[in-house]
Residue frames relative to the residue before (quaternion, step in Angstrom):
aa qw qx qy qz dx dy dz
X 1.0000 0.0000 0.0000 0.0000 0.00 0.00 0.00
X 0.4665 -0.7801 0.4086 0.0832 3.50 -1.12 0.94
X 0.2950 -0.7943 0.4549 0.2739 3.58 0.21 1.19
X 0.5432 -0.6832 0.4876 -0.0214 2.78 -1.23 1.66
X 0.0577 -0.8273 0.5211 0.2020 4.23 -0.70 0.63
X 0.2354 -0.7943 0.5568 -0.0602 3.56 -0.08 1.74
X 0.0832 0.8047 -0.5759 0.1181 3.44 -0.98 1.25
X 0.3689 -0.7491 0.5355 0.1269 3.19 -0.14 1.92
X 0.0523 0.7153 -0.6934 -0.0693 4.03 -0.55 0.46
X 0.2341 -0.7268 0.6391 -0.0916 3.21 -1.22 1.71
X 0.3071 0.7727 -0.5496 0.0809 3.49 -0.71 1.27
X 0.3591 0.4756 -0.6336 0.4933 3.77 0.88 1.54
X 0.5830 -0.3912 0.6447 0.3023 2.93 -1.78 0.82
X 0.5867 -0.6493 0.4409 0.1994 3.31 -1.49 1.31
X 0.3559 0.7240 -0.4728 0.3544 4.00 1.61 -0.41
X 0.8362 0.1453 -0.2933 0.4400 3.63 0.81 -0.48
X 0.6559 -0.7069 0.2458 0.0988 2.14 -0.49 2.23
X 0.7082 0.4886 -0.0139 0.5095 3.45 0.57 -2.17
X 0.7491 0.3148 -0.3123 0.4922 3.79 0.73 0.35
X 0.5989 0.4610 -0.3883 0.5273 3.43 0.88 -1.09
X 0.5129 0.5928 -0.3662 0.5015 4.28 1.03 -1.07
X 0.5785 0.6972 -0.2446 0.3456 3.56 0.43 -1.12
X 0.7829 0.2649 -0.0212 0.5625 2.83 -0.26 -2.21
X 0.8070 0.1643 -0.4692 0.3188 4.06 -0.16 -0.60
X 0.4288 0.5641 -0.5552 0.4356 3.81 1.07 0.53
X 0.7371 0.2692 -0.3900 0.4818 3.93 0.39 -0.45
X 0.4295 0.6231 -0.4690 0.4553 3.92 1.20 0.63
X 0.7309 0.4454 -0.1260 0.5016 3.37 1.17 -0.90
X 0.4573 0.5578 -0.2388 0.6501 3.17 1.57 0.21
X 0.6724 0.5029 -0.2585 0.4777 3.52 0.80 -1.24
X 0.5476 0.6352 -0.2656 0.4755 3.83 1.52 -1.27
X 0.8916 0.2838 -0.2163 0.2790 3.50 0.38 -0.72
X 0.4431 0.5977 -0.4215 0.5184 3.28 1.99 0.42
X 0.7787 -0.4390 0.3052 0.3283 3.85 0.71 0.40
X 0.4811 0.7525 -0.2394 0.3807 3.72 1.69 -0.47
X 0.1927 -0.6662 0.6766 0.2475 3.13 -1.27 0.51
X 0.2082 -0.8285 0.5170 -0.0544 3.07 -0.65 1.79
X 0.0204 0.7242 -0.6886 -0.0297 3.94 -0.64 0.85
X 0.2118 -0.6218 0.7445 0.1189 3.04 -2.20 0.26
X 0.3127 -0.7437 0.5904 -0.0226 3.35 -1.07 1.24
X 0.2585 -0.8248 0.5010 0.0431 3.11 -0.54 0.30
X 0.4781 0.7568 -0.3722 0.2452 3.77 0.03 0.11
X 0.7896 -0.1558 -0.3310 0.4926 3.36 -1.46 1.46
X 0.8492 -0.1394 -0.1768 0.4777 3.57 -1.23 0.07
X 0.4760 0.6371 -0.4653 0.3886 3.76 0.91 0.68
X 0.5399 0.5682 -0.3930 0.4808 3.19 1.42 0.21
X 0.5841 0.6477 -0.3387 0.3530 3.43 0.98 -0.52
X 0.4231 0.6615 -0.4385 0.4371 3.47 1.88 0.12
X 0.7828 0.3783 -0.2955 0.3960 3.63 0.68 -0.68
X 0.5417 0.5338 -0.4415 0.4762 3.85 1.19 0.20
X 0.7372 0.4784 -0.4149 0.2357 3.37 0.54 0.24
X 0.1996 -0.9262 0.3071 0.0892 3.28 -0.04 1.65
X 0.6709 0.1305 -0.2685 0.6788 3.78 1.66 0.09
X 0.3182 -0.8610 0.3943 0.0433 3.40 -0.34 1.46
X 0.6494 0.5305 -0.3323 0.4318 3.24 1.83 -0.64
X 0.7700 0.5260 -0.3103 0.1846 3.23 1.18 -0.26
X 0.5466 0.4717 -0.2259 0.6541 2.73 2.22 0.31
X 0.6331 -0.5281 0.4118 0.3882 3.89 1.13 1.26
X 0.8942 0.0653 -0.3924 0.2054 3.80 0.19 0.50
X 0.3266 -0.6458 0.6809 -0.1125 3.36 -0.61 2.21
X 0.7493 0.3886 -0.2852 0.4540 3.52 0.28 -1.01
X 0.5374 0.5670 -0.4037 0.4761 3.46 0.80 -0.69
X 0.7891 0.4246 -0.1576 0.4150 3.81 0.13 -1.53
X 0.4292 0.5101 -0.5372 0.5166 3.92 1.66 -0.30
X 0.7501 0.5081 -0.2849 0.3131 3.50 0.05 -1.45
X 0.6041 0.4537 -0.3696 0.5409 3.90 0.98 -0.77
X 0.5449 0.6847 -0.2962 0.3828 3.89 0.73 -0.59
X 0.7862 0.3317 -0.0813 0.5150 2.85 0.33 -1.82
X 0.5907 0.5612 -0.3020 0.4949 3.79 1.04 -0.56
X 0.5042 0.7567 -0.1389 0.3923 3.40 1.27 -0.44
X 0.7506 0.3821 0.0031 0.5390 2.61 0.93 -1.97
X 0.4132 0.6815 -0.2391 0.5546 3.21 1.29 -0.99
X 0.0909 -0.8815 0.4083 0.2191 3.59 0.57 -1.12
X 0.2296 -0.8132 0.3903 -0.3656 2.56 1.14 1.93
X 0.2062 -0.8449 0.4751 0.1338 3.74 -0.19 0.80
X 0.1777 0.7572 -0.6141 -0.1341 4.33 -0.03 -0.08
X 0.2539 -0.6863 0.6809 -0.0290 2.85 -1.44 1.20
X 0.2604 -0.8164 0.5151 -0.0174 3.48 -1.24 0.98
X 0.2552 -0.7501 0.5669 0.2252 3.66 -0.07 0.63
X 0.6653 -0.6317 0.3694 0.1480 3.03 -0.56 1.70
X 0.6723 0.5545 -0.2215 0.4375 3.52 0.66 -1.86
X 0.7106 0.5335 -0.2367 0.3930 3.06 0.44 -1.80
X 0.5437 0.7277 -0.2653 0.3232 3.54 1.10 -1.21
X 0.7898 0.3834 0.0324 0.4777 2.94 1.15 -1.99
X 0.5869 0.5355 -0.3717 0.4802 3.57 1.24 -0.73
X 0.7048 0.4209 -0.2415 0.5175 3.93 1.52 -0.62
X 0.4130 -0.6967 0.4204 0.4091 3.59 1.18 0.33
X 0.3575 0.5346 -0.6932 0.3254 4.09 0.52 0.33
X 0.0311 0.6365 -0.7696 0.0408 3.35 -1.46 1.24
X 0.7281 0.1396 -0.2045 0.6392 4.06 0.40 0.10
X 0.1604 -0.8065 0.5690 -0.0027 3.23 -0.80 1.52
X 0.2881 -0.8760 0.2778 0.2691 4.01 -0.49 1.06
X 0.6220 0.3544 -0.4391 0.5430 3.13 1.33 1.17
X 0.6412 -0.4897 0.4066 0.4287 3.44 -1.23 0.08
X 0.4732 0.6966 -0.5286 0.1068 3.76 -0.85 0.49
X 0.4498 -0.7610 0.4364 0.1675 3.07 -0.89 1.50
X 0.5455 -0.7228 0.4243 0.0061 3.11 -1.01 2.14
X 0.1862 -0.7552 0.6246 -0.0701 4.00 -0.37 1.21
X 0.2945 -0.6501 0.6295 0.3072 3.15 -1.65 0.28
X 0.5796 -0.3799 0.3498 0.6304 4.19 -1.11 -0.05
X 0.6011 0.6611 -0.4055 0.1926 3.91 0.38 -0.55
X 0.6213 0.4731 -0.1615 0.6034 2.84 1.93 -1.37
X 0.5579 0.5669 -0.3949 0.4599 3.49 0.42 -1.35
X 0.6990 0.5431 -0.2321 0.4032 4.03 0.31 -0.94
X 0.7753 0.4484 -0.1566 0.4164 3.06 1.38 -0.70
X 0.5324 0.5679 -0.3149 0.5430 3.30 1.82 -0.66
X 0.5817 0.4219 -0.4646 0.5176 3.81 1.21 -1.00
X 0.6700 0.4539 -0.4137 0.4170 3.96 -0.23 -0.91
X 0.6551 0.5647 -0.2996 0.4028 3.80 0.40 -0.36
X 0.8891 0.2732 -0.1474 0.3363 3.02 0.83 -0.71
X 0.6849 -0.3854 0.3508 0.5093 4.02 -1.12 0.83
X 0.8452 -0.0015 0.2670 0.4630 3.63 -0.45 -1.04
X 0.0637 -0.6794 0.7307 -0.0184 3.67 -1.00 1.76
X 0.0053 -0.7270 0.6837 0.0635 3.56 -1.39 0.63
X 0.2414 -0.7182 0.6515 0.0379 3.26 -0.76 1.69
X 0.1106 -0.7447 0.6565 -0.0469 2.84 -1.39 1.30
């Protein structure tokens, strides 16, 4: 079987809770079938990296899943623009910042995008 390049494209602000939980739990799911699995970020999906104390705003569970996806070694990519058009200028995880030029290019590249 041929590894597959899966790209999870996140654009809700992370506030809902019960989806953003969702989608990077069925991402971690997506890790263990053999995929190369990425996460994009982009317009109010950027707002995932400005939160800097997650329990006090209900998402722990969110930040287990961005961890462990991590480790995993899980790439997240950020559309740059978006990044800036939301003032996030120091993001509180690692994730390696694209323009829409690139960001366009990782979706066209790959087997299978799921927008969430």
């Amino acid at each position: 079987m041929t590894m597959k390049q899966v790209t999870i494209l996140l654009r809700q602000a992370p506030l809902s809770r019960t989806f953003t939980s969702e989608a990077l739990r069925m991402t971690l799911g997506l890790t263990l079938s053999g995929n190369a699995v990425k996460v994009v970020l982009a317009e109010d999906g950027v707002f995932l990296l400005q939160a800097s104390a997650p329990e006090k705003i209900g998402l722990t569970e969110i930040f287990r899943h961005v961890r462990t996806l991590q480790e995993l070694g899980c790439p997240f990519v950020a559309e740059k623009e978006s990044m800036d058009e939301r003032g996030i200028l120091e993001p509180v995880f690692p994730v390696l910042q694209e323009d829409r030029r690139a960001v366009a290019e990782i979706l066209s590249e790959s087997d299978l995008v799921i927008g969430c």
